[in-house]
C-alpha positions in Angstrom: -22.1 -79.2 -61.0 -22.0 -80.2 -64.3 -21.1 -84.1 -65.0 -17.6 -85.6 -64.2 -15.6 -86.0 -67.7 -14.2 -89.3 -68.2 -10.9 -90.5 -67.9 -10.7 -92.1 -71.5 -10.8 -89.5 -74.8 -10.8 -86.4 -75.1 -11.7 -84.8 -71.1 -14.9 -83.0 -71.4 -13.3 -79.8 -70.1 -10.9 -79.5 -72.9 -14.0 -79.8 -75.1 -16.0 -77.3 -73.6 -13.6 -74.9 -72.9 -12.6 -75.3 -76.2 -16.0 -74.6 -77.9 -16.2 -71.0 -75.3 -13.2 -69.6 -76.7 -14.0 -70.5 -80.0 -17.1 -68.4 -79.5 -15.2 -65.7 -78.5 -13.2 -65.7 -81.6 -16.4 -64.8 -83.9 -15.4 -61.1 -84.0 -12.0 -61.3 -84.0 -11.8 -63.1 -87.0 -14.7 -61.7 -89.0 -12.7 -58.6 -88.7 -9.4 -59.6 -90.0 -11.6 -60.2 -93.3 -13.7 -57.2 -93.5 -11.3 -55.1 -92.6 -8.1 -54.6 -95.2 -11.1 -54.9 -98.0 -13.1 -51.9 -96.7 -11.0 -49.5 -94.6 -11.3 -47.0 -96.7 -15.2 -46.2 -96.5 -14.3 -46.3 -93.6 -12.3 -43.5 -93.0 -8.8 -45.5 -92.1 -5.3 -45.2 -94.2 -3.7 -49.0 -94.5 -1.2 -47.9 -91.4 -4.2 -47.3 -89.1 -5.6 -51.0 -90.2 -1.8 -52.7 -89.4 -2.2 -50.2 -85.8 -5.9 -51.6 -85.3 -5.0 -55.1 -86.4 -2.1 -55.4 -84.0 -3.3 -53.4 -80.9 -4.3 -56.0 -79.0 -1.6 -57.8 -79.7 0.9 -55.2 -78.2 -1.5 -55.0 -75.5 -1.3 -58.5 -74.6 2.5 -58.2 -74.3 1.1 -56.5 -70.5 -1.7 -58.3 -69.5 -0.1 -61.8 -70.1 1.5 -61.6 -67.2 -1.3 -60.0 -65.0 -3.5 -63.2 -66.5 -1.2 -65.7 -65.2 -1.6 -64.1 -61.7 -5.0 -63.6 -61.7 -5.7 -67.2 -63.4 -3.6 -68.1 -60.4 -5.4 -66.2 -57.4 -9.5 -65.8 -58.6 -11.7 -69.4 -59.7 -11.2 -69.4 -63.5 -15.0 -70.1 -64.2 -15.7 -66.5 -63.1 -12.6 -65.2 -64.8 -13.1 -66.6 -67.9 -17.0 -65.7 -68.1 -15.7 -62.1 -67.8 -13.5 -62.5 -70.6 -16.2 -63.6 -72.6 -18.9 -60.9 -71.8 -16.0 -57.9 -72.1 -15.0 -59.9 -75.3 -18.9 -59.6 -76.9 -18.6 -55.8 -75.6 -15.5 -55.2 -77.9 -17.0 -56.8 -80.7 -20.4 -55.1 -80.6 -18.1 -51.4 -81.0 -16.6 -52.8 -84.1 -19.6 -52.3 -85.8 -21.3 -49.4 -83.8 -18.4 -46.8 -84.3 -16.0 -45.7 -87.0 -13.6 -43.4 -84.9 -10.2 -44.9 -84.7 -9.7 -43.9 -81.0 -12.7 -45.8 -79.5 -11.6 -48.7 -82.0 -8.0 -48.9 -80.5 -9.6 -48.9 -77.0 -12.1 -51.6 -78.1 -9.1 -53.8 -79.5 -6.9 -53.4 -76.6 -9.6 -54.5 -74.3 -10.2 -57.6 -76.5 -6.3 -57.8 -76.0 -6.5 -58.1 -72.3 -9.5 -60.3 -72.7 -7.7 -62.9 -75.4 -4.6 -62.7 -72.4 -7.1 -64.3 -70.0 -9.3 -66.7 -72.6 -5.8 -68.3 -74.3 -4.2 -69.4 -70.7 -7.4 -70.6 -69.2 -7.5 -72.9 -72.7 -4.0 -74.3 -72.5 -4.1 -74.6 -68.8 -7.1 -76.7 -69.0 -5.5 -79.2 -70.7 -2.5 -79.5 -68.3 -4.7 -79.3 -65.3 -6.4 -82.2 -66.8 -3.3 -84.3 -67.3 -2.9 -83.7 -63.8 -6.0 -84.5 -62.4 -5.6 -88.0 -64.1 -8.3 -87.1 -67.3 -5.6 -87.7 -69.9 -2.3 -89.0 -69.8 0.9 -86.8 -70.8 1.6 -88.8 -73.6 -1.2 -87.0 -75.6 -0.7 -84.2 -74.6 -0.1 -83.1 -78.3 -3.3 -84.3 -79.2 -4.7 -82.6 -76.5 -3.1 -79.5 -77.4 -4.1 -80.3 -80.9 -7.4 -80.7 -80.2 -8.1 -77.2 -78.0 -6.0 -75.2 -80.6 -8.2 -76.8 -83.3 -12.1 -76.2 -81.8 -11.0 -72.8 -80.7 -9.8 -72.0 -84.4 -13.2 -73.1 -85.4 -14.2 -70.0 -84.1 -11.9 -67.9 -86.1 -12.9 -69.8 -89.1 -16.5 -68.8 -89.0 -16.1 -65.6 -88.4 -13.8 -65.4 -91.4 -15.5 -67.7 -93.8 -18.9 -65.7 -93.0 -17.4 -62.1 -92.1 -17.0 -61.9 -96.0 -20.9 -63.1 -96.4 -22.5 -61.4 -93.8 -21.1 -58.1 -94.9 -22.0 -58.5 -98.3 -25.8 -59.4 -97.4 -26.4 -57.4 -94.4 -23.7 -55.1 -93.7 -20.1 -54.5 -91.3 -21.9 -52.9 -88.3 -25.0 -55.9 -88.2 -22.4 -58.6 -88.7 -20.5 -57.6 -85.6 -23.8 -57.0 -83.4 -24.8 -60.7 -84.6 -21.5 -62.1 -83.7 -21.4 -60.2 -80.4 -24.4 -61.9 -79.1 -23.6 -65.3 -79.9 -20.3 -64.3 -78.1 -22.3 -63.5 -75.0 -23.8 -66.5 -75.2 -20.8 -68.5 -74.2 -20.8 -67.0 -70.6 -22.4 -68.4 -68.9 -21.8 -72.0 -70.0 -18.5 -71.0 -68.8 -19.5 -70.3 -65.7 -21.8 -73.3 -65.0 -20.8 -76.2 -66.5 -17.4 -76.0 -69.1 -14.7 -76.9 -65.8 -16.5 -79.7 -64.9 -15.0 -81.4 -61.6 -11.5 -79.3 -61.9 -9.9 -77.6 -59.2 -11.9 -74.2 -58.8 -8.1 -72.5 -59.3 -5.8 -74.1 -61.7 -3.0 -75.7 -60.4 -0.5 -74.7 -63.2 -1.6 -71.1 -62.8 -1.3 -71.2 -59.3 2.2 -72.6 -59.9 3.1 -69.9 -62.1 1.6 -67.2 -60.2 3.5 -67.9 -57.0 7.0 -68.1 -59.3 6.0 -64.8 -60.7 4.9 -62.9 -57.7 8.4 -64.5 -56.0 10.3 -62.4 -58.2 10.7 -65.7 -60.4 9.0 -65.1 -63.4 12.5 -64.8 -65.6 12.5 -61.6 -68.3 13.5 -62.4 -71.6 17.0 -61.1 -71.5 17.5 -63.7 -68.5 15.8 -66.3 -71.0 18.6 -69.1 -71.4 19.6 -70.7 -74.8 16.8 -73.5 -74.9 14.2 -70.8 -74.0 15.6 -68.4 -76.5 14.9 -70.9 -79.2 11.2 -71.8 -77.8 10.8 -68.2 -77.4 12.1 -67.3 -81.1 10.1 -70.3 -82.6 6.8 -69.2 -81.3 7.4 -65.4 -82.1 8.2 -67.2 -86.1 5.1 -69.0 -85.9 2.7 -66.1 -85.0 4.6 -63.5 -86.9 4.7 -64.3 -90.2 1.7 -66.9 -90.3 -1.2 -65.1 -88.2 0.5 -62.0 -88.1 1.4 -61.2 -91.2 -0.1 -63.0 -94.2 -3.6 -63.2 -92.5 -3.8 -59.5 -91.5 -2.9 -58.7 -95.2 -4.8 -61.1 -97.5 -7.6 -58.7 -98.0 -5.3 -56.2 -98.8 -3.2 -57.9 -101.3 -6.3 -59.7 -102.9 -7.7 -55.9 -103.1 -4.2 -55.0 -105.2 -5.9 -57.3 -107.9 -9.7 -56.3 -107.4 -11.8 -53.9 -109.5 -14.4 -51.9 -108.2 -18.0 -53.7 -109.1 -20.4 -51.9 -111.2 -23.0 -51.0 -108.8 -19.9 -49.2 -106.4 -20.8 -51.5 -103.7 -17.7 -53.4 -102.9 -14.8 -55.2 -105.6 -13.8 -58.2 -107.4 -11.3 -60.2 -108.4 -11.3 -62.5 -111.8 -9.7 -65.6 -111.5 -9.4 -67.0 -115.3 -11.7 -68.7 -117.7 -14.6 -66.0 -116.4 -14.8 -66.5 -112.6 -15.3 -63.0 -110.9 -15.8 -63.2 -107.2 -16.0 -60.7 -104.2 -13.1 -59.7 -102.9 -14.3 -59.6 -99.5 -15.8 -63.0 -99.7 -12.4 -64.8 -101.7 -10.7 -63.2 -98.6 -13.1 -64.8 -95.8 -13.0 -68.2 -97.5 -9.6 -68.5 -97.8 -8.7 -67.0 -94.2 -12.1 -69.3 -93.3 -10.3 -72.1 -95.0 -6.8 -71.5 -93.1 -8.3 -71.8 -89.8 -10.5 -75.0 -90.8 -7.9 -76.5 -91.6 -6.5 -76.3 -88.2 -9.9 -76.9 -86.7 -10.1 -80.3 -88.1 -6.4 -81.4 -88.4 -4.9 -80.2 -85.3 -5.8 -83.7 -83.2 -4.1 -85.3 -86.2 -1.4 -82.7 -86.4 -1.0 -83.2 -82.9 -0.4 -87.2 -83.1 2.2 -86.9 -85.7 4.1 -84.5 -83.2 3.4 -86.9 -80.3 4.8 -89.8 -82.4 7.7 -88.2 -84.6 8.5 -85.9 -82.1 9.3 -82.1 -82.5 12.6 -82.9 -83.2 11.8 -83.8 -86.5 8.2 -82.0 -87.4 9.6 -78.4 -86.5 12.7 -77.7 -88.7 10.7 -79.9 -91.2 7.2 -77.7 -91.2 9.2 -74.4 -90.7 11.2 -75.1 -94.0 8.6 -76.6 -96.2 6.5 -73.4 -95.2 9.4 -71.0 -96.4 10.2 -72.8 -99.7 5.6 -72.7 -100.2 6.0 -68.7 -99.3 8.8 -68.5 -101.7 6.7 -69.8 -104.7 3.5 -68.0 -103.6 5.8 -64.7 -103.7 6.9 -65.7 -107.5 3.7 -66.7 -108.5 2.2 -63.2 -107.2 5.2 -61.3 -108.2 4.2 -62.3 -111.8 0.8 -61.6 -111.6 1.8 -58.2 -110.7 4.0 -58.0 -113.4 1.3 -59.0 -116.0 -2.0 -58.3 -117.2 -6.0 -60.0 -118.1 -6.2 -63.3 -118.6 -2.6 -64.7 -117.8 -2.7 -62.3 -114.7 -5.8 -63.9 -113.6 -4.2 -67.8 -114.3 -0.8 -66.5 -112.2 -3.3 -64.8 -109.5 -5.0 -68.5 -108.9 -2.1 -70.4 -108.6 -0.7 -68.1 -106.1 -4.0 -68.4 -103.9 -3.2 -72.3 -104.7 0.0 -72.1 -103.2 -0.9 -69.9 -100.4 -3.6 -72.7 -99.5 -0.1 -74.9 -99.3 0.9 -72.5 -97.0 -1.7 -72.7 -94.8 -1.4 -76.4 -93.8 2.1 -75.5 -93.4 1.4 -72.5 -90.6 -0.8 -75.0 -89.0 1.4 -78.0 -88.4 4.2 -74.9 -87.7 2.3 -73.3 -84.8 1.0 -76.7 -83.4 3.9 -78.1 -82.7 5.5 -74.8 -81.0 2.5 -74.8 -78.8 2.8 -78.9 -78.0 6.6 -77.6 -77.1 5.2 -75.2 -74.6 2.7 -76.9 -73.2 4.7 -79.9 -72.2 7.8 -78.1 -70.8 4.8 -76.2 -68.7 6.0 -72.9 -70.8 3.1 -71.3 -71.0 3.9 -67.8 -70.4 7.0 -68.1 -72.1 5.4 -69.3 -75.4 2.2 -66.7 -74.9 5.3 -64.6 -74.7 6.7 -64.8 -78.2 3.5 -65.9 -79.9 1.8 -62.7 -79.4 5.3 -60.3 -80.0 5.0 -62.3 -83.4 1.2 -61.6 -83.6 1.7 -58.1 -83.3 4.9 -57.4 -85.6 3.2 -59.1 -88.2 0.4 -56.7 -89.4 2.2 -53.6 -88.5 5.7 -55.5 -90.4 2.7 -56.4 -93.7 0.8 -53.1 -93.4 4.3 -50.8 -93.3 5.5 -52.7 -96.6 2.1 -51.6 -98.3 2.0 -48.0 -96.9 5.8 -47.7 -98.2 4.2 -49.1 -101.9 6.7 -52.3 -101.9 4.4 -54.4 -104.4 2.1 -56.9 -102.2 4.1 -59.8 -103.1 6.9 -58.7 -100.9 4.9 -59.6 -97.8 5.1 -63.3 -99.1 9.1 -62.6 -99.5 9.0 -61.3 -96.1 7.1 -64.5 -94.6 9.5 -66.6 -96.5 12.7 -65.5 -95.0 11.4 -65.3 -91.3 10.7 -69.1 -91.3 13.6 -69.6 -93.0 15.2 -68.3 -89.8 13.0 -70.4 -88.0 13.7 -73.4 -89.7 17.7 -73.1 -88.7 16.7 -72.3 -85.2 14.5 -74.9 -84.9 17.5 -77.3 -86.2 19.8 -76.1 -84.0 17.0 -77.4 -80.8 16.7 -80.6 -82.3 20.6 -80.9 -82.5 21.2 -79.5 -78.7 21.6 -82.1 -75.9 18.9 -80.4 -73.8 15.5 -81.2 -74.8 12.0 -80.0 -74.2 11.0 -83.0 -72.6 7.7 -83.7 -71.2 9.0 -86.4 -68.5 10.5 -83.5 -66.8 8.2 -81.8 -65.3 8.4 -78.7 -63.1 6.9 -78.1 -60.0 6.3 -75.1 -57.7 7.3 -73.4 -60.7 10.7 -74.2 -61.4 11.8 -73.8 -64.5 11.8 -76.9 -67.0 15.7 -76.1 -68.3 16.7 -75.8 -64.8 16.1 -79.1 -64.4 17.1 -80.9 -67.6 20.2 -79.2 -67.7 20.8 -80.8 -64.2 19.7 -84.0 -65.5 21.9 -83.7 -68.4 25.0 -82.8 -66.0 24.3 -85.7 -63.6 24.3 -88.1 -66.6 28.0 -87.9 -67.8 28.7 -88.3 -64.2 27.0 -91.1 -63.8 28.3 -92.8 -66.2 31.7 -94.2 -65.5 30.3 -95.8 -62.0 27.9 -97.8 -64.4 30.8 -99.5 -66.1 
């Protein structure tokens, strides 16, 4: 057994846990880079790379449910070292086959794979908060803190996807990243967990709701889970879903083919040419790095100003930044050479703005969820966002809507969020942390009671 994490800091299984699914992640992101930039030698129109990009999305949709269960039933060290070796398995096909069937197949398996990786991630942290590791007032930070090593992961896959398949090509890339993905089994197996309960008790906890006939379906969702539900499908949709699954593609809009015919560029202004592929993993490298490294902070502005404030306040900022990067790139399209090339860089400039905003954005839906022990629920919407974005992004391309409209598009869905996410801060039931369900009860269950019991109570005070 590996040694006993402290009770002070960060608990070392959140750390470690957090540093295996980051590993995980190497693929996955390296291939939302390479991807929209070089479908075409590869034998894929822009709908199959929207269909590829979102499969295991959909797929997670089913096996989110079958996770919690089994996350409930089997030891999670075994479970999640599964994950990891299936996970390094889907990888290594991206770059060992071109045919789109076998590629669906490999993406819905990393689908079912991410179902089991995510949940064993957040439910570390809670099952640290109740073993006494941490207390639930940081349990932002906490949060913070997993979401922002386990984005690490994306991150370098994206800022060297780009690289690698410049130097050494798409299939070696994804062989190299499905090894170190291996690699992170069994560390998981031996020593990530640390001293915590060989079965998690959150996951047994939802388990036994959901195998009771429990588990609610979202039309029996009720108003405060609607808007959870609603913000977390925002937050995925038109942040991971659909501006990083497009980048490549609408960088590509503004690329010309290099000279030697091995790949394209784009010219930024006063001379500077530079990959397409490569702009497009540093950027999407960039978005995720900043949520590897700002999350814990992100996450202590949430546990000090409260959701209340940070949500309708990131969700609007991020739709008035989309609405300038869309006018920006709207006149880039419109224009030509140098001034192009000027309007082209301060759209990138603006969608770097967008970034932090996605980040603070999905942070604080997933401190929400986490702390009303909503796991499920939140998985729920994230990933129904996660997989209407790239089909929502790539059917605007096929349908030849200029690039910029995706930008539009990103704009008016957190819009929507942003009024939603006002009208929770402005209901009398809250997502509270302090009430906390057990046996699976359902957190608005019981802070509606509370909040019928305190009118009541009032009078007899006086």
């Amino acid at each position: 057994m590996c040694k006993q994490p402290t009770a002070t800091g960060t608990p070392l299984p959140v750390l470690a846990v957090s540093a295996c699914v980051a590993f995980s992640l190497f693929g996955d992101g390296a291939l939302y880079v390479v991807l929209p930039v070089v479908f075409a030698t590869r034998g894929l129109a822009p709908w199959h790379v929207g269909l590829l990009l979102s499969a295991n999305r959909i797929i997670r949709l089913f096996t989110n449910p079958p996770a919690v269960i089994l996350l409930g039933r089997v030891p999670i060290r075994p479970a999640m070292c599964g994950a990891l070796l299936v996970g390094a398995l889907t990888t290594l096909a991206y770059g060992l086959t071109e045919s789109l069937v076998l590629l669906l197949l490999a993406r819905a398996a990393w689908g079912a794979c991410w179902s089991v990786l995510r949940l064993s991630g957040l439910i570390t942290v809670t099952d640290c908060i109740d073993a006494g590791l941490a207390p639930e007032s940081r349990v932002g930070r906490l949060t913070g803190f997993y979401s922002g090593v386990s984005r690490l992961g994306s991150a370098a896959g994206m800022a060297l996807g780009g690289v690698l398949c410049d130097a050494i090509g798409f299939s070696a890339e994804f062989v190299l990243f499905a090894l170190l993905t291996a690699c992170a089994a069994p560390y998981a197996l031996f020593c990530a967990f640390g001293n915590l309960p060989a079965i998690s008790g959150t996951a047994a906890a939802k388990a036994k709701a959901s195998t009771g006939g429990r588990c609610a379906s979202v039309l029996a969702l009720r108003a405060p889970q609607w808007r959870l539900f609603f913000l977390a499908f925002s937050a995925s949709c038109a942040g991971n879903g659909l501006i990083v699954s497009t980048l490549g593609a609408i960088l590509g809009a503004h690329a010309t083919a290099s000279d030697d015919g091995g790949g394209s560029a784009i010219a930024l202004g006063a001379g500077v040419v530079v990959s397409t592929a490569t702009l497009n993993g540093g950027l999407l490298g960039f978005r995720w790095s900043v949520e590897g490294f700002l999350a814990p902070l992100w996450g202590a502005v949430i546990d000090r100003c409260g959701w209340r404030r940070v949500a309708p306040t990131a969700f609007s900022l991020s739709s008035a930044m989309g609405a300038l990067s869309f006018s920006l790139l709207r006149a880039a399209e419109a224009t030509a050479g140098e001034a192009s090339a000027v309007l082209l860089s301060g759209a990138l400039l603006s969608v770097i703005g967008v970034f932090f905003l996605f980040s603070v954005a999905d942070l604080c839906v997933k401190a929400m969820g986490v702390a009303a022990r909503e796991t499920p629920l939140l998985v729920m919407g994230d990933d129904l966002g996660a997989a209407v974005g790239p089909l929502l992004g790539f059917t605007i391309l096929q349908a030849r809507l200029p690039p910029s409209s995706i930008f539009a598009a990103q704009s008016i869905i957190h819009a929507a969020a942003a009024a939603v996410a006002t009208a929770a801060a402005l209901a009398k039931v809250s997502l509270s942390p302090k009430l906390r369900p057990t046996d699976g009860e359902n957190f608005v269950e019981l802070e509606e009671e509370a909040a019928e019991v305190a009118p009541a109570a009032a009078p007899a005070s006086k």
